[in-house]
Structure formats: structure tokens, C-alpha cells
N, C-alpha and C positions, 0 to 999 in steps of 0.2 A: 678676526680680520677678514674683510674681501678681498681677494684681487681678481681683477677684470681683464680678459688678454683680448683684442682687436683680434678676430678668425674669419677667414673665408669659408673654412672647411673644418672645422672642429676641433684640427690636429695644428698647425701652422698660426706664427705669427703672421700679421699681415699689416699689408698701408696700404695709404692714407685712410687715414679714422674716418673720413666722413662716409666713403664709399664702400666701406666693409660690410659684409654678409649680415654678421654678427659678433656676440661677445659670451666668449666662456666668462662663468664665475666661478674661479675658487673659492671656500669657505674654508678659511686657514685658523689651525689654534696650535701656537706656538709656532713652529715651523714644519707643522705636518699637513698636508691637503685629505679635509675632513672628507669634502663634499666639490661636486662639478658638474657646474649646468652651461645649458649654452639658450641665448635669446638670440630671436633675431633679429636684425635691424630694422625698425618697422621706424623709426623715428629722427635718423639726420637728414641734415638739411639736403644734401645729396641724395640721398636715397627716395626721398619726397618728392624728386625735381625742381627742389628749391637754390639751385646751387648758385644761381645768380641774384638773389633776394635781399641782397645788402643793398642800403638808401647811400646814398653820398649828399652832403650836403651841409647836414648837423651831426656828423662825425657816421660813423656806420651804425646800421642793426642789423648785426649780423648774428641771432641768439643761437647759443644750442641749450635752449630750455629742458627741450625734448632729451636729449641725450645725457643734458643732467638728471632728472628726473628719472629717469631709467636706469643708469646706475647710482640710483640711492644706495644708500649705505657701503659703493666700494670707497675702498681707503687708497688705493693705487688701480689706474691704468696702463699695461703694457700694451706696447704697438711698435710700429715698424717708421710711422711718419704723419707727420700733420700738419695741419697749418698753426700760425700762431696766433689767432683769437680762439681757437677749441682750445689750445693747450692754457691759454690765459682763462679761459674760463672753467677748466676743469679747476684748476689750481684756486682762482676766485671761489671757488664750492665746494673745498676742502678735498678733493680727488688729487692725489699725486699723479701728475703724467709723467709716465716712463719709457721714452724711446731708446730702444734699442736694434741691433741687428741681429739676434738670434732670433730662429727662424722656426724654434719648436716650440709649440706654448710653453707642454708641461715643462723641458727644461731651459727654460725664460723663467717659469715661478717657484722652479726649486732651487735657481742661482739667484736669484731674486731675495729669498729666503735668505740664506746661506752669503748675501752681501758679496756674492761673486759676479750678479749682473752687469755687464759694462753696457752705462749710459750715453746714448749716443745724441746730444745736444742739438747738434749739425742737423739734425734730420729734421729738425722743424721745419717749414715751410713760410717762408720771409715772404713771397711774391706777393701776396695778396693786398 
């Protein structure tokens, strides 16, 4: 199993997803952390200076292609906050998105693990 944590700085959860530095990857087997890399965010829409790139009209395009595509193969995203078409489209693409308020990667993914992580809903991002 992957899990993906939203980091500015290697150590820290962070938010909003689209503005984020980067993303650690866990490479989890059973409930032990194998492996941990960090990408950088070379590919949201924010990060690109796409942040205003949604059409109105014939409903939005507002893709995060990139950001799926990038974390191929995680099974879960932790983060601190986002909007609600990244969190609908992670989930469209089989990525769990998991917002939370813990504020340490590693233990975000070992409560995570261990089915101690509290889910924080509320932090989605409705405005858009």
C-alpha cells in the first residue's frame, strides 16, 4: 500500500493540496512504513499559475490530471485541506482523500495505520 501525505517541508502535514511544496510517499506493508520519498510539486494547478483556469459555461474544467497521474499507485492522500473538486477527483481515481488536523506526517500515517486518524470532513473547501 502507498500513502501520500501533502508536505511543505518534509516533516509537517500541510494545506491546501493544490499549493503544497510536495508529497512524501509511504510504501506501507501491513502496518509498517517500508519505504519514504518525497516529490515535488511540479504539477497542480496552483503551482503551474493555473489557479484561475476553470471555463464556466458548460459546467467547469477544472482537471487535476497532473496530480492524478502523479500519485499513481497511492491508495490514500493525507492533508490538512482542499477544495472540493480535487477531493472529488482524487476519489473518482480511486485515491482516498484523508483530511485531517494532525500536523506531523509520520504520526498522521501511523494513526492512520492503527485506525486512530481523526477525519476532518469540514476542511474541505465548498467556495469554489
Amino acid at each position: 500500500m502507498k500513502i501520500a501525505v501533502a508536505s511543505d517541508n518534509q516533516k509537517n502535514v500541510s494545506g491546501h493540496l493544490g499549493r503544497v511544496n510536495g508529497f512524501l510517499i509511504y510504501d506501507v506493508e501491513e502496518t509498517e512504513i517500508k519505504d519514504r520519498n518525497y516529490i515535488v510539486n511540479r504539477f497542480t494547478n496552483h503551482i503551474l499559475g493555473e489557479k484561475h483556469q476553470h471555463h464556466h459555461g458548460e459546467g467547469h474544467n477544472h482537471s487535476h490530471s497532473r496530480l492524478i497521474n502523479a500519485l499513481k499507485g497511492v491508495d490514500t492522500l493525507i492533508f490538512l485541506s482542499g477544495g472540493w473538486r480535487v477531493v472529488e477527483d482524487l476519489k473518482n481515481n480511486g485515491i482516498k482523500p484523508f483530511l485531517t488536523d494532525e500536523v506531523d506526517a509520520d504520526k498522521a500515517v501511523e494513526k492512520f495505520l492503527k485506525g486512530e486518524l481523526e477525519e476532518k470532513l469540514e476542511n474541505v473547501c465548498n467556495h469554489h
